[in-house]
N, C-alpha and C positions, 0 to 999 in steps of 0.2 A: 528781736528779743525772743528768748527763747520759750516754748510753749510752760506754762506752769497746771501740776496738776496737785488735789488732795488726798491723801492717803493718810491711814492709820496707824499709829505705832504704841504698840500696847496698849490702846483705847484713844490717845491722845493724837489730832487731828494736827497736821504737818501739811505747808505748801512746797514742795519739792520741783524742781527741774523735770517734765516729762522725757523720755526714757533713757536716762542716765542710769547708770544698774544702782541697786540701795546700796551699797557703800557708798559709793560716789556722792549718790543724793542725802541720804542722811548726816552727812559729813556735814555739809554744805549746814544742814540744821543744829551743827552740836551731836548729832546722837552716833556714835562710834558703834560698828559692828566688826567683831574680832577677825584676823585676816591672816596668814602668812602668807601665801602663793599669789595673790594677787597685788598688780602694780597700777597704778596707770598707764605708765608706759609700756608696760606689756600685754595688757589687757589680760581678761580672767582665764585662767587654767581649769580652775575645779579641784585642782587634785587634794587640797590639804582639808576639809569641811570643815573648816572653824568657823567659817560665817554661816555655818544652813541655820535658814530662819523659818519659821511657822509662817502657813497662810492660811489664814480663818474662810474657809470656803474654799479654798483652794485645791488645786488638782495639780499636782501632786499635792499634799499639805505641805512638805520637809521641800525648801530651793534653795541652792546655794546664792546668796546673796550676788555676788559678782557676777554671776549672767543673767541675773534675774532682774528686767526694769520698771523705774517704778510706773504704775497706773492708778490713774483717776479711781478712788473709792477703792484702793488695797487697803488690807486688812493687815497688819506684820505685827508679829510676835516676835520679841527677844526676852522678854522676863519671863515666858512661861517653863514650867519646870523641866518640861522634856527636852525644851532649848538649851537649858544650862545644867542639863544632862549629858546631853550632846559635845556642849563646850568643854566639861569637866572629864570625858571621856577621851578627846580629841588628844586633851594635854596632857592626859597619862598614860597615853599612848606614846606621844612625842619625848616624853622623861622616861621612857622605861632603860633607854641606855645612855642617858645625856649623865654629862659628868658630874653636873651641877656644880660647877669650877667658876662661882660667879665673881667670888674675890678677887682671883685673878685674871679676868676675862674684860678685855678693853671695850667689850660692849654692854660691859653691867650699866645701869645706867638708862641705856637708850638702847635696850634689848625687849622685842616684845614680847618673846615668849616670855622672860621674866616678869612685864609689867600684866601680863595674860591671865601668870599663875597666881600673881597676887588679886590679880581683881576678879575674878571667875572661878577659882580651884580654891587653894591653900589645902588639899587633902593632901594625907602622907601616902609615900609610895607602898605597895601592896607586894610590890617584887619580894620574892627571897630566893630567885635565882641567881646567878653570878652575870653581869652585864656583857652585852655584848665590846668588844675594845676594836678602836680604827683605828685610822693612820692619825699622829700630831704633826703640825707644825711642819704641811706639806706647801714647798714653795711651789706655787704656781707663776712664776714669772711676773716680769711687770710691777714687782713690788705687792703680791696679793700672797699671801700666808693662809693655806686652808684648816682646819682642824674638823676632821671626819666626824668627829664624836658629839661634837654640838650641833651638826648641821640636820634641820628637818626637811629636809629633802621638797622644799616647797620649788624647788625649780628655777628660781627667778636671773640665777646668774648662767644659766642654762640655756633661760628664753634671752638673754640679755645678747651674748654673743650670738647668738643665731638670727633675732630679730630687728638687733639695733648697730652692732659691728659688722655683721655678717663677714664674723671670722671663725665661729663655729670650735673654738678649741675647746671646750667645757662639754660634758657628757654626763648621765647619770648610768653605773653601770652594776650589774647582779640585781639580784631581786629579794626579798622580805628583810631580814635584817641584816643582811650581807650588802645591800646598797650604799653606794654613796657615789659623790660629784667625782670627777678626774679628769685629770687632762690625759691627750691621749700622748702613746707614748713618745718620747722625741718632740713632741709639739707645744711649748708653755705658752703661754697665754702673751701675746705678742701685737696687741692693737695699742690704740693710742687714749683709747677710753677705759683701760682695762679696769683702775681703779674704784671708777664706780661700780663696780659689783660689790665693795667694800659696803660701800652708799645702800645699796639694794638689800644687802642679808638682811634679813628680818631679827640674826638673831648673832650670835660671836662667832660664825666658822667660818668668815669670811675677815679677815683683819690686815692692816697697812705696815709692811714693814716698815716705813716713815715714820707712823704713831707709834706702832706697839712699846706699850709702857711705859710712854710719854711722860702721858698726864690722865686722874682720874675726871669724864666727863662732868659729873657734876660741878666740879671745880672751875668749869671754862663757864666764861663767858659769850653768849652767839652773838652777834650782829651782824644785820644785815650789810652785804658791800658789792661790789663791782669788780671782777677782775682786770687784772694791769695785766695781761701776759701777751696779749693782743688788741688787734682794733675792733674785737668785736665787742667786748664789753659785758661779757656773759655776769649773771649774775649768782651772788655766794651765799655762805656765811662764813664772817671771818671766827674763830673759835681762839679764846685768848685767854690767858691766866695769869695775874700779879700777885708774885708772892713776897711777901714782903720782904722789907728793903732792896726788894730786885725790883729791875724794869719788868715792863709790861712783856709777856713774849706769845708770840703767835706761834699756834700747833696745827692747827690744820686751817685749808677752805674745805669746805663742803659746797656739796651744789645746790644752789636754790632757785625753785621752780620759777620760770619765766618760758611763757609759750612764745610771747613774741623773739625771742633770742637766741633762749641756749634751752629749751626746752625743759628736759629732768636734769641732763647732763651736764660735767663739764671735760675738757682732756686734762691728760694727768699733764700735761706744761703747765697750766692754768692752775692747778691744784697744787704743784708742787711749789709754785712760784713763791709760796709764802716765805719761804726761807730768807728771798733778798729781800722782804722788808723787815725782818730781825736782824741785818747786818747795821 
């Protein structure tokens, strides 16, 4: 069983997992700290500071949550102002050239930078420059549709083929606001996993030619299921929507967490598989 310690979170006394970084352990208690770059299965980056949190005694004060683990009698701040100074600053940084194209973006929905800005921000943009403009609606192979413009460069489909495919097609390339993700040239994105980086964007730049424009997510219904594509059994969610006087019809799996099995992941066979049970 694994060791448990107490620590504080805004005043309030929490028994957490000993040292799981504080996203991981706060989770576990209900209490969300805001994230892009970091996965579990990729473990922490740093790059994006949406999670630095306060430590009341602390040396440094300002750690970014995702490498920071928890300890017996921590102090952590998330509601104090300079933390949701920090948050507020982060995300309008991240919107100074995002399109804010959420109507049409198949990740409205269950995008977090959107669900970020409503619960942390809602200030209006300060910009009255003219926006920086990317590439739209770049096939990267394998069924993954990038759009430069939304993407916060949190890395994750980045560390995804390099850490978990170790096929390494995805790159982040230029520097300040001349950055973004690409494949390299001649090389699309060519594993067998590729579609879970769909799974991983934190936010719409990463989208399924499969889905796109499907169906709106709220509208689906999740449950949980088991995939039929093999014997291994991996585990989903099946995503499904009944519009009236029509049958029921399935739009995507998704993957869902099972360590004993199929881990974060799932392959796009398994993924796509959903089609022959709508026949």
């Amino acid at each position: 069983m694994a060791e448990m310690v107490k620590l504080f979170v805004n005043g309030q006394e929490v028994e957490v997992e000993s040292g799981k970084n504080l996203i991981d352990a706060l989770k576990v208690v209900g209490i969300e700290i805001p994230h892009f770059c970091y996965h579990p299965a990729l473990g922490a980056d740093g790059n994006c500071r949406m999670c630095l949190v306060g430590i009341e005694d602390g040396r440094p004060p300002l750690v970014p949550a995702c490498k920071t683990p928890a300890q017996e009698g921590m102090k952590v701040q998330l509601d104090a102002e300079h933390i949701k100074k920090i948050q507020r600053d982060v995300l309008e940084f991240e919107l100074i050239n995002h399109p804010v194209d959420c109507p049409v973006c198949d990740q409205a929905g269950e995008c977090a930078l959107q669900d970020y800005y409503m619960n942390y921000s809602l200030d209006d943009s300060r910009m009255r420059v003219e926006q920086v403009t990317k590439g739209k609606k770049i096939d990267f192979g394998s069924g993954v549709v990038h759009d430069q413009e939304r993407c916060v460069l949190c890395g994750r489909c980045v560390r995804f083929t390099r850490q978990i495919t170790h096929t390494g097609e995805l790159g982040i390339v230029n520097r300040t606001d001349a950055a973004r993700v690409s494949i390299f040239p001649g090389k699309p994105l060519n594993n067998r996993y590729a579609l879970n980086i769909v799974d991983i964007c934190p936010v719409g730049a990463m989208t399924s030619s499969d889905f796109r424009f499907k169906q709106r997510v709220w509208f689906l219904q999740k449950d949980p299921g088991i995939c039929h594509g093999c014997s291994k059994g991996c585990s989903i969610y099946i995503d499904h929507h009944r519009e009236k006087y029509k049958d029921d019809v399935i739009y995507r799996f998704r993957a869902r967490t099972n360590l004993k099995v199929n881990g974060y992941f799932i392959c796009d066979f398994g993924r796509l598989s959903y089609a022959a049970e709508n026949e």
